[in-house]
N, C-alpha and C positions, 0 to 999 in steps of 0.2 A: 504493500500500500504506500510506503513511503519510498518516493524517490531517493537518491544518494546525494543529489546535490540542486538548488535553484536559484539563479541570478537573482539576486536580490533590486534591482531595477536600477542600480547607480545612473549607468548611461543605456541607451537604446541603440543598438547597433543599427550605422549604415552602411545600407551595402549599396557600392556605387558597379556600373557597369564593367567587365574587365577588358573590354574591347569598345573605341570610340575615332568618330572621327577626327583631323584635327578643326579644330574651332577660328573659327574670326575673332577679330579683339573684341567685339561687339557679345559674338557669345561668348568669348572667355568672360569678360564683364558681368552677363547674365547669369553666365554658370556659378562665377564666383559667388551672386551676390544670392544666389538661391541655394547655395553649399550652406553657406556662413549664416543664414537666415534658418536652414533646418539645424542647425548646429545650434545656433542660439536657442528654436523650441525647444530641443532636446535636453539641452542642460540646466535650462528654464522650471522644468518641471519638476528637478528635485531642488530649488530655491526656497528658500524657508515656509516663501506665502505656501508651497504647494502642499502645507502640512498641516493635518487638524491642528489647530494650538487655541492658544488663549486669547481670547478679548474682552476685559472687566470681567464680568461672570459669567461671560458667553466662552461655548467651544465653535470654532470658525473651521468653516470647509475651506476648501483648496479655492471655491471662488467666493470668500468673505462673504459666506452663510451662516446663519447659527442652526447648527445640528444638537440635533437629542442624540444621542448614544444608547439607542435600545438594542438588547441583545441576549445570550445567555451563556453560562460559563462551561467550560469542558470539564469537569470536575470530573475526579476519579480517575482521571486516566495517566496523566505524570507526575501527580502524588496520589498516592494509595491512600483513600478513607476506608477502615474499614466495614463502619457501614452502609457504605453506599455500594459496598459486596454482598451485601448479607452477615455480614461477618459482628459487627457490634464497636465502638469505641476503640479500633486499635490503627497504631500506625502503621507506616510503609515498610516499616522495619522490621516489628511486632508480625506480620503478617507476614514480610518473606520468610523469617525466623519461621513459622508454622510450617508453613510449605516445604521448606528443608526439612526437618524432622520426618516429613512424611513421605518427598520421593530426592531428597541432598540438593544440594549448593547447584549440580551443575542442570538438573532439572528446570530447580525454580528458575535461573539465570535464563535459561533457555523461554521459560514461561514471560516473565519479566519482558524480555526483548519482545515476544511478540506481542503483548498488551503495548507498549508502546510504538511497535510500526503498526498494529492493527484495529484497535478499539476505535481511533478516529480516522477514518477514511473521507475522503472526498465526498461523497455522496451525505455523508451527517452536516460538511458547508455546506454544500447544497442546498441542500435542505431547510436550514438552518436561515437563507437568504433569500428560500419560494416562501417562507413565511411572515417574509416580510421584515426579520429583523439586520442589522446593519454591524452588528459587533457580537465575537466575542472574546471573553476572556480566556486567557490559558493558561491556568493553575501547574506552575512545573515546581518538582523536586530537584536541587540544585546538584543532587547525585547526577543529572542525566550527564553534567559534563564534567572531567574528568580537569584535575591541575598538577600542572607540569611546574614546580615550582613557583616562578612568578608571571606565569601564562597560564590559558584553556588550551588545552590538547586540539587541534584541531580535528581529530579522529573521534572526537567528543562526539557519541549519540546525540545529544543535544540539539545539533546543529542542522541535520538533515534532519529531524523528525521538526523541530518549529521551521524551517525551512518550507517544508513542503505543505504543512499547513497554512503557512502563510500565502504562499502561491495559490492555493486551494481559494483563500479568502480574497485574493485579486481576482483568479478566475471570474468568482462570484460577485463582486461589489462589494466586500462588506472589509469590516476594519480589522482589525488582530490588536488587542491589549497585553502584552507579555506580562507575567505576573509571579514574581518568587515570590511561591505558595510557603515554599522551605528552606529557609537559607541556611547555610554552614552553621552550625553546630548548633539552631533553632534559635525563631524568636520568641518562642515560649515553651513552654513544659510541655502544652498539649498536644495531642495526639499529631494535629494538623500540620504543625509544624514538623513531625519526624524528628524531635531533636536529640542530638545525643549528650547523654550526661555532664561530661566531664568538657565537653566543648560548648557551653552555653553564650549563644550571640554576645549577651550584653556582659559575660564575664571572661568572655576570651578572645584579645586581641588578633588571635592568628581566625579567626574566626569572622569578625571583622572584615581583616584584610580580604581577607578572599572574596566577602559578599564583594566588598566595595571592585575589585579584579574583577568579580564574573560580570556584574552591571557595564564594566568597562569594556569587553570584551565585546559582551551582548551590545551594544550601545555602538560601538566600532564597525560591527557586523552589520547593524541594520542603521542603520546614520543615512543612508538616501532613500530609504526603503517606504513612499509613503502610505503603504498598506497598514503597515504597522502605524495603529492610533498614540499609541506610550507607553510609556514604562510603569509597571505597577511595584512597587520600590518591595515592599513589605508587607506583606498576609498578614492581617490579624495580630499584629506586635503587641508584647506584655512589656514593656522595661520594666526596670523597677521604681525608676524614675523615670517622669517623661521627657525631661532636660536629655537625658541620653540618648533618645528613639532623635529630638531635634538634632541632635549634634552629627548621630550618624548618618542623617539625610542630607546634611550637609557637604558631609564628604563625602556620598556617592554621590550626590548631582554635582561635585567636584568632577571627580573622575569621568564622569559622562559627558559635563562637558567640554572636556577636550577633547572629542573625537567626532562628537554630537549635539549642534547647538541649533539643530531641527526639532526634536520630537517633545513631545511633552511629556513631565513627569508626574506620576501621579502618586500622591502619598496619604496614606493612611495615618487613622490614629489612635494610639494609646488604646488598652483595656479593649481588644480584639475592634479595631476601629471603632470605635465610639466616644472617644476624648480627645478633643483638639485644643484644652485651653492652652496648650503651653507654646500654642503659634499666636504670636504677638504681627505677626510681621512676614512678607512672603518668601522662603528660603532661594524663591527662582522665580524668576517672569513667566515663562514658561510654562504653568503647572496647573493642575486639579487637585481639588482631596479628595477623598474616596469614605465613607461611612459603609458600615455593613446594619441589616436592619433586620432580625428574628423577631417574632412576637408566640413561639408555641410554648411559653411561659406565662405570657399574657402582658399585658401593656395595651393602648394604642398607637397603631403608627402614626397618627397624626399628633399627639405629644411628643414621642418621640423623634421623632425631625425635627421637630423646634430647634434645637438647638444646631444641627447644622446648617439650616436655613438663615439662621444667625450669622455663623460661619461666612457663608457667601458674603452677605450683605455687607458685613462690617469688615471684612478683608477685599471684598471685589473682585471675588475668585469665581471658577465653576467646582461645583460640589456634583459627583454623580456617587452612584449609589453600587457600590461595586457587586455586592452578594444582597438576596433578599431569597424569601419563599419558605416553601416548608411549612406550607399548614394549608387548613381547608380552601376551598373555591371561595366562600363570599370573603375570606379574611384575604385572601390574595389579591381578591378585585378591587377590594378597599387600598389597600395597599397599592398596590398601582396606579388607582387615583391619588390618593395624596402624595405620591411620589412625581405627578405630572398636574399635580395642580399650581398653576402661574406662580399663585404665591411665596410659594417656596422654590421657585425659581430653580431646582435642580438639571440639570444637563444631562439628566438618560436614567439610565438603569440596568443590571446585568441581573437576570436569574439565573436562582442555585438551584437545578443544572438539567444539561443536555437529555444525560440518560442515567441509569442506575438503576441497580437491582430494588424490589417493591420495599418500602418500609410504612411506617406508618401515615403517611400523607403521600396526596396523588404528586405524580411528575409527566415532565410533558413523556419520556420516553421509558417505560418499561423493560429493562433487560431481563428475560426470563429462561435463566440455563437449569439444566435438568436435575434429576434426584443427585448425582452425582456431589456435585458441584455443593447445592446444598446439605450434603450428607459431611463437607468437609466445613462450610462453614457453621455448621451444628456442632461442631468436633472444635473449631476453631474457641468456641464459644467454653465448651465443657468438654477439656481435653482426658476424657478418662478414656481407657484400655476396650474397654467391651465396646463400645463407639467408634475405635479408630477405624478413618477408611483406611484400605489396603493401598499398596501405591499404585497398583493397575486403577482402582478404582480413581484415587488423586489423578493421576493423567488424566483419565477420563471426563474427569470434573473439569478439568482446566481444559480443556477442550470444547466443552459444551460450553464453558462462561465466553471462548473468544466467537463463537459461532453465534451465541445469543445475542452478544453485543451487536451484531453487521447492523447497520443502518434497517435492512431490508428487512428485521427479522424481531423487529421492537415491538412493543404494544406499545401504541400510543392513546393518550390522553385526549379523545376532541374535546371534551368539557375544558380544558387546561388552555387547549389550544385559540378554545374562542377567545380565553380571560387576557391571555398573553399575545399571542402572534398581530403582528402592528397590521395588518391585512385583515383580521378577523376572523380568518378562517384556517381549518387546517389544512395541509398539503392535500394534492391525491396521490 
């Protein structure tokens, strides 16, 4: 499903004639001046204007529009929730960990690779843009890529798998949000983050460095690319303080921008996005913030955006809404209104998410792999002896989960589709 490599659109190749006759001065003139005229469209188009960015609280199209940013998140597929497998409350880690126990390291690794060249194919953008929405996000684990010291490997998985899905989202019209779901050594304890113990973002410098490295990298790689909407800096950050989440945004829209002073940055806040008092002031002209918004706790969403709404206003920034969903139909439409109601002024919205196996609230896309599969995330859950699957059976499992997922092979939600899809309707 994934290509190995895709021009990231820097320049557009000309191909000029290899055989010609010679020319009068008059058409050398003409030739020249119609060479140097496509020359100038050509490099014209990756010039700053040519990039969603920022204008007060608005986000501007390529031809000084203001767009909404509606759309929904790939979740699940280059960080591992585990249950958005069936599996319950565990990480990327916690979960290959299982897998190995049940058919070894070289197995799961073998599994692993093909969830990420194959959960999101082309046909899920597709789709994704017949329904009308214009963006999504792409939740990555910052394992996909590989560090060589004080570089990314270029051999880095990483790179051809958002490569190709980016491509996928030009194909189709719609934007790509890059988004480290999990940085080097976590931005929190929680599951979502993947983080590891003894290497915790906010207490280990080598840690740090590397996030700030990978965004540099990534930032270097796609710097004329203007499919790609921006960078979503940080998932869900816990500091301990929020002086510190400030100070480390500063030094990665440092490093970005010296290779990238195109794309926008987009930063979350504090207490898994949902505290921004400790931005006084804008770290980057450039930029959005990003709130995340759950209510299957209870709350209203329209209290609760109060205070982002805020945000915008008294900064003059765009606030979009990076994660929302996960609960009933009328509490989602509500939701969606007041996330598009003028007043609060927000610039889009991203739901949480594409596909995933059933849990307790409807999703637009149903993955529904067989006993197998579920026999191991039952197992996964309450790891006793008289329960284990067999490891024929674990293949097995892991087989039906990548066949479930193909685009072609989803339940879909229409009741979901009416609430959400900016068209109104679901695909055929």
């Amino acid at each position: 499903m994934i290509s190995s490599s895709w021009a990231s659109g820097a320049f557009e190749r000309i191909v000029l004639l290899p055989e010609f006759q010679p020319l009068s001065m008059i058409n050398k003139i003409l030739f020249s001046f119609l060479f140097f005229t496509i020359s100038f469209l050509t490099l014209s188009q990756n010039t700053p204007d040519r990039f969603l960015h920022r204008e007060g609280r608005s986000l501007k199209d390529s031809s000084g529009n203001a767009i909404l940013l509606r759309g929904v998140n790939l979740g699940g597929w280059l960080l591992w929730e585990g249950w958005m497998w069936g599996d319950g409350f565990k990480s990327q880690t916690r979960v290959k960990k299982r897998f190995s126990e049940l058919v070894g390291k070289e197995e799961t690794e073998k599994f692993a690779k093909s969830v990420f060249l194959n959960m999101i194919a082309e046909r899920d953008i597709e789709e994704i843009s017949e329904a009308g929405f214009n963006v999504v996000r792409l939740p990555f684990n910052y394992r996909i890529f590989d560090f060589n010291g004080d570089s990314i490997s270029e051999r880095s998985p990483g790179w051809a798998i958002l490569d190709s899905v980016v491509g996928w989202c030009k194909k189709y019209g719609i934007y790509a949000v890059i988004d480290m779901h999990a940085a080097p050594g976590g931005q929190s304890i929680f599951f979502i983050a993947d983080h590891t113990k003894h290497e915790l973002l906010w207490k280990n410098e080598k840690s740090r460095k590397k996030t700030i490295l990978l965004w540099k990298a990534i930032s270097k790689h796609y710097a004329f690319n203007t499919t790609v909407a921006g960078y979503d800096l940080l998932n869900e950050p816990v500091p301990p303080k929020d002086r510190k989440l400030v100070n480390l945004y500063a030094q990665i829209i440092s490093g970005i921008r010296e290779n990238d002073k195109n794309h926008l940055v987009i930063l979350e806040g504090a207490n898994f996005a949902k505290r921004f008092t400790e931005f006084s002031a804008l770290p980057d002209s450039n930029l959005a913030f990003s709130f995340h918004i759950y209510t299957w706790l209870g709350g209203k969403p329209e209290v609760k955006v109060k205070a982002f709404a805020k945000l915008g206003k008294d900064l003059n920034v765009p606030v979009w809404c990076g994660e929302w969903g996960e609960n009933n139909y009328d509490l989602i439409r509500h939701t969606r209104d007041v996330m598009e109601d003028p007043e609060n002024g927000f610039s889009g919205w991203c739901y949480w998410s594409w596909k995933r196996v059933h849990s307790r609230f409807p999703n637009l896309n149903i993955i529904q792999p067989g006993e197998h599969w579920m026999k191991i995330m039952s197992w996964f859950k309450y790891p006793d002896h008289a329960h284990r699957p067999t490891r024929e059976e674990t293949l097995l499992g892991m087989s039906e989960f990548l066949q479930a997922a193909h685009a072609n092979l989803l339940v879909r939600d229409k009741d979901l589709y009416e609430i959400l899809a900016v068209k109104r309707h679901p695909p055929n």
